[in-house]
C-alpha positions in Angstrom: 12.4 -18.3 7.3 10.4 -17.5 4.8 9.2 -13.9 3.5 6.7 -13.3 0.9 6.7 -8.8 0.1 4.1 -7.6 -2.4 5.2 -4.8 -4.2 3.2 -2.4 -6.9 4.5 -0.7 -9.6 2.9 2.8 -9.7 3.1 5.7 -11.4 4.9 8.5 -10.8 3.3 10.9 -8.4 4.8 14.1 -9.2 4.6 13.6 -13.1 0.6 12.3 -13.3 -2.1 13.8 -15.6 -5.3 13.4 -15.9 -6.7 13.3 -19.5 -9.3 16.4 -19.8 -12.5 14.6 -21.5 -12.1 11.5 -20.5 -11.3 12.0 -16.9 -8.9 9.0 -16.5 -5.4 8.7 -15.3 -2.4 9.7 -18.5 0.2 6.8 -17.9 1.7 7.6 -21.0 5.0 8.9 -20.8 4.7 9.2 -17.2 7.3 6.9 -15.2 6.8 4.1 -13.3 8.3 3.4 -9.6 8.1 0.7 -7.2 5.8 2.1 -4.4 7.3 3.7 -1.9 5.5 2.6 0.9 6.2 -1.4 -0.7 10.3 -0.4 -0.1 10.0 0.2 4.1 8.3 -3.2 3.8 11.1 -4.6 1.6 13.6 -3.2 4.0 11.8 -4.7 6.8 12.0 -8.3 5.2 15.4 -7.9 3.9 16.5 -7.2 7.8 15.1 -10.6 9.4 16.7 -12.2 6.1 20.0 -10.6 7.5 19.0 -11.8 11.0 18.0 -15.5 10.6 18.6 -16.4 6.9 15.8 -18.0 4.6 14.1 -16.0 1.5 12.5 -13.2 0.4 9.9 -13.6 -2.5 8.9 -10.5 -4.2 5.5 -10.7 -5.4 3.7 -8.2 -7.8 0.3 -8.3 -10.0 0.8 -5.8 -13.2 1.5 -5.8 -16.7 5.0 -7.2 -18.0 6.7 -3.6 -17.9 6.5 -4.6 -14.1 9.2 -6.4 -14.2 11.9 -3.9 -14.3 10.0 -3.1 -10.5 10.7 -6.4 -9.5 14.4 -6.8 -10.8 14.4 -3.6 -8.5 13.6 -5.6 -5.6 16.3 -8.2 -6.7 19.2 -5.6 -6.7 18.6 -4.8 -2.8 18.7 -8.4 -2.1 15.5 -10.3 -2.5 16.0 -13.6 -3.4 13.0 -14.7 -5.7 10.4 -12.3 -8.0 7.5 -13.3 -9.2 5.4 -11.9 -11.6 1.8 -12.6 -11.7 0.5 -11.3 -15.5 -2.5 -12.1 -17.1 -4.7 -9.9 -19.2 -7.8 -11.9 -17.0 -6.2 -9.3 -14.3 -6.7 -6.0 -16.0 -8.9 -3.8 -14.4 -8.8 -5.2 -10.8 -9.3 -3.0 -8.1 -8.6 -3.9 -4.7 -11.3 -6.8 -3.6 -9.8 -8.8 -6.9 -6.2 -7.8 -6.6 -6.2 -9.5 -2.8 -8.3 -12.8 -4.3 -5.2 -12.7 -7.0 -2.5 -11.9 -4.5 -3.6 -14.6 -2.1 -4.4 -17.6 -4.7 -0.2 -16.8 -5.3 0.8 -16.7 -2.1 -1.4 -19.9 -1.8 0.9 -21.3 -4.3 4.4 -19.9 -3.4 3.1 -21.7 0.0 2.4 -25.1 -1.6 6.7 -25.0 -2.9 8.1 -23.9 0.8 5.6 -22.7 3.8 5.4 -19.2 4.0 5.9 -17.3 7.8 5.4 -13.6 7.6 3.9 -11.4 4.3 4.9 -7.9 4.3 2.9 -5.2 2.7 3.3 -1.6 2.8 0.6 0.3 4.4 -1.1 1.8 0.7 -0.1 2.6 -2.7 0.1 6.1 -4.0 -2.3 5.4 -6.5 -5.3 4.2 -5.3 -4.1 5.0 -1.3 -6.9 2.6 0.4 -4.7 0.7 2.3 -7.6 -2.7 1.3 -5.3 -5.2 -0.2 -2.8 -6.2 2.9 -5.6 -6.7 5.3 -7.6 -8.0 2.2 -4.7 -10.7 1.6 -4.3 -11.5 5.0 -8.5 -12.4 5.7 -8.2 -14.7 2.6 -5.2 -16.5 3.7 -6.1 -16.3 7.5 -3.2 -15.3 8.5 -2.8 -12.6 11.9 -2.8 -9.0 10.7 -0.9 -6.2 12.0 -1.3 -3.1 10.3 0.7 0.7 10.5 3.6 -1.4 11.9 6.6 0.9 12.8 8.7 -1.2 14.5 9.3 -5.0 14.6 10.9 -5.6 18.1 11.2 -9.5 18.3 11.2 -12.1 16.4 11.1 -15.9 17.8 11.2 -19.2 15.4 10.9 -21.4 18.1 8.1 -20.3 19.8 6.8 -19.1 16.1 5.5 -15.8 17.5 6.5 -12.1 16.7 6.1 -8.8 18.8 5.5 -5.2 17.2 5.2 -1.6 17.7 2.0 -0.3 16.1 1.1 3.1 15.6 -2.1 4.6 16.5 -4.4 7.4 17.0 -3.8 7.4 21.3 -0.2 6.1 20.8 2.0 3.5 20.5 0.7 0.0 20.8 2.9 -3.3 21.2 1.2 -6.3 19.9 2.5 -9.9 20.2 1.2 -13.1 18.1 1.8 -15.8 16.8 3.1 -17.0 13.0 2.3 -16.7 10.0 1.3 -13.1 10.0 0.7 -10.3 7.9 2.5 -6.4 8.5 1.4 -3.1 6.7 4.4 -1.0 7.7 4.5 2.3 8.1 6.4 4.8 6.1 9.5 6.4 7.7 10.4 3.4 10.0 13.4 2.6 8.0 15.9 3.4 5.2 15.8 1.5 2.0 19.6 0.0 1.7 22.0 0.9 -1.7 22.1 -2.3 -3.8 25.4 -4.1 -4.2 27.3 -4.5 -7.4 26.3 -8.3 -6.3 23.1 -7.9 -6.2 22.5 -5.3 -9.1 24.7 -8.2 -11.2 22.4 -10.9 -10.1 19.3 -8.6 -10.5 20.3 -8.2 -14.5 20.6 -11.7 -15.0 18.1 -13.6 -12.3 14.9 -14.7 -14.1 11.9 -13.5 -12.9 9.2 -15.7 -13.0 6.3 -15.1 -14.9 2.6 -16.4 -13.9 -0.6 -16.4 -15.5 -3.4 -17.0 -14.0 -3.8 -20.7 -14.1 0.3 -20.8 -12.6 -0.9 -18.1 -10.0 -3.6 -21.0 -8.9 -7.0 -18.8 -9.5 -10.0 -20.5 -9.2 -12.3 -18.7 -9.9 -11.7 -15.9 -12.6 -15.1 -14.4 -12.3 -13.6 -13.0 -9.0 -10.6 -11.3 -10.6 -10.2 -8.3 -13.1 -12.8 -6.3 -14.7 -15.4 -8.8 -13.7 -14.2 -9.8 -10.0 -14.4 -5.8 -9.2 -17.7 -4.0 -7.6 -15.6 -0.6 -7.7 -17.0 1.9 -10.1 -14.9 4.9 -10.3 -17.2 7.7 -11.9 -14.5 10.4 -12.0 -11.3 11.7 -11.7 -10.3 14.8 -11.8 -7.1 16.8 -10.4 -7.9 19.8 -7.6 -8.6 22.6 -9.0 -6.4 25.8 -8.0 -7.8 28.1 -6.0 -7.2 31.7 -7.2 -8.5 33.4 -3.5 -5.7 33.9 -0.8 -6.0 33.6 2.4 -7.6 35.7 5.2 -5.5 37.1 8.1 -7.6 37.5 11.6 -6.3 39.8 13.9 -6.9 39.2 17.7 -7.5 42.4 19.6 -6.4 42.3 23.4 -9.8 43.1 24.6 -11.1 40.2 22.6 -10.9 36.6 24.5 -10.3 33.8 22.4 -14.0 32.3 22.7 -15.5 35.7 21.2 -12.5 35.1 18.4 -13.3 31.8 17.9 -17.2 32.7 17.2 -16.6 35.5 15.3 -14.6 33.6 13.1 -17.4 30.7 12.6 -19.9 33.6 12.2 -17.6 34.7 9.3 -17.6 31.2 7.7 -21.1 30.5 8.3 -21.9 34.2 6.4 -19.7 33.2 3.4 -21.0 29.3 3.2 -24.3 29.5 4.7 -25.0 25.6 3.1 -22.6 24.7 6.0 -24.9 26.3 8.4 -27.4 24.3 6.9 -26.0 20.9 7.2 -25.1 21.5 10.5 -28.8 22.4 11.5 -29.7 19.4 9.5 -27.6 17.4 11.6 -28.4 18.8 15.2 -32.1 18.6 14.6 -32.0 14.6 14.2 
């Protein structure tokens, strides 16, 4: 069996800043992580690598500091990283990151067949959840997205069966391989690395692909110029100073006259709410 997980490395969260005239993202000094939604799918992989042997590939697209992400990876028991960095991929946002990713896995393919990529479901930077099901469209491979639970697993028959959340529920899907999964977050617990594994993380080379190794094509589809996304700003929330307003509930007052004296009160302070919502009804 073989598993192909792409990881990110990201920023920090906690510890971001956004730069006050330019309006762009301070990754100075701020620490990078693996994604944290990338480890559950990690996890995932390295559990049906427990189950029925094969590999794990760890795949990532970033600059070279990325690799200390990917020897990450290696310490919890991944068995290959690869590395795909080029400065033809600065500037990608998601439609060229999923050409990128895919032309790889296209490659990684071509050396042993690959059965399942795992993905998690976004990154905390950009949090559009585009690039699995992006991937898995370019690559035609079956796409299964907010997994939480993976419930069966059969080589043989080269089919797989998963719990999917949704908005009504729980859903249990069942198709066939190769496949993608987005899993969700809190479906599992990232395992402590070995002294093994962190010993063969330190010394395992990580492979290192540019963009003709990764197998691109096209490079007009990748980077600055492969990406339609214009970002015009980006600015932190700004704190609001106001606290907020207690309503009391009388017990002569029934909670529909409550409920519209409360919107009355809205629609008073914001009447451009009003507005739009007249806009709305009258079409």
């Amino acid at each position: 069996m073989h598993i192909v997980v792409c990881v990110k490395q990201v920023p920090d969260s906690a510890q971001i800043r956004v730069h006050p005239v330019t309006n762009t993202i301070m990754r100075q000094g701020v620490p990078a992580i693996v994604n944290p939604y990338d480890l559950f799918a990690l996890e995932e992989a390295l559990r049906l690598k427990d189950e029925f042997g094969g590999r794990v590939t760890v795949l990532c697209m970033g600059p070279p500091q990325a690799e200390e992400s990917l020897r990450k990876c290696l310490s919890f028991g991944a068995t290959d990283a690869i590395l795909v960095t080029d400065r033809a991929f600065a500037g990608a946002d998601t439609l060229a990151t999923s050409y990128a990713l895919a032309a790889a896995i296209r490659r990684i393919g071509e050396q042993q067949a690959v059965d399942l990529v795992f993905t998690g479901k976004q990154t905390i930077d950009g949090d559009t959840a585009q690039v699995g099901p992006g991937v898995a469209k370019r690559l035609g491979l079956n796409l299964l997205t907010y997994v939480s639970r993976i419930v069966r697993v059969d080589l043989d028959a080269r089919r797989i069966q998963v719990e999917r959340r949704a908005e009504g529920g729980v859903q249990l899907l069942d198709t066939t391989l190769p496949s993608l999964i987005t899993m969700l977050e809190g479906t599992n617990e990232m395992r402590f690395a070995t002294m093994d594994d962190m010993l063969r993380a330190a010394r395992c080379p990580v492979k290192r692909w540019n963009k003709d190794d990764a197998g691109i094509e096209d490079v007009g589809r990748i980077g600055l110029k492969g990406s339609p996304t214009v970002v015009s700003k980006v600015f932190g929330p700004t704190p609001r100073t106001e606290r907020a307003e207690m309503a009391t509930v009388g017990d002569a007052t029934s909670p529909a006259d409550a409920a519209l004296n409360l919107v009355q009160a809205v629609f008073t302070r914001h009447p451009d709410i009003e507005a739009g919502l007249l806009r709305g009804l009258s079409h």
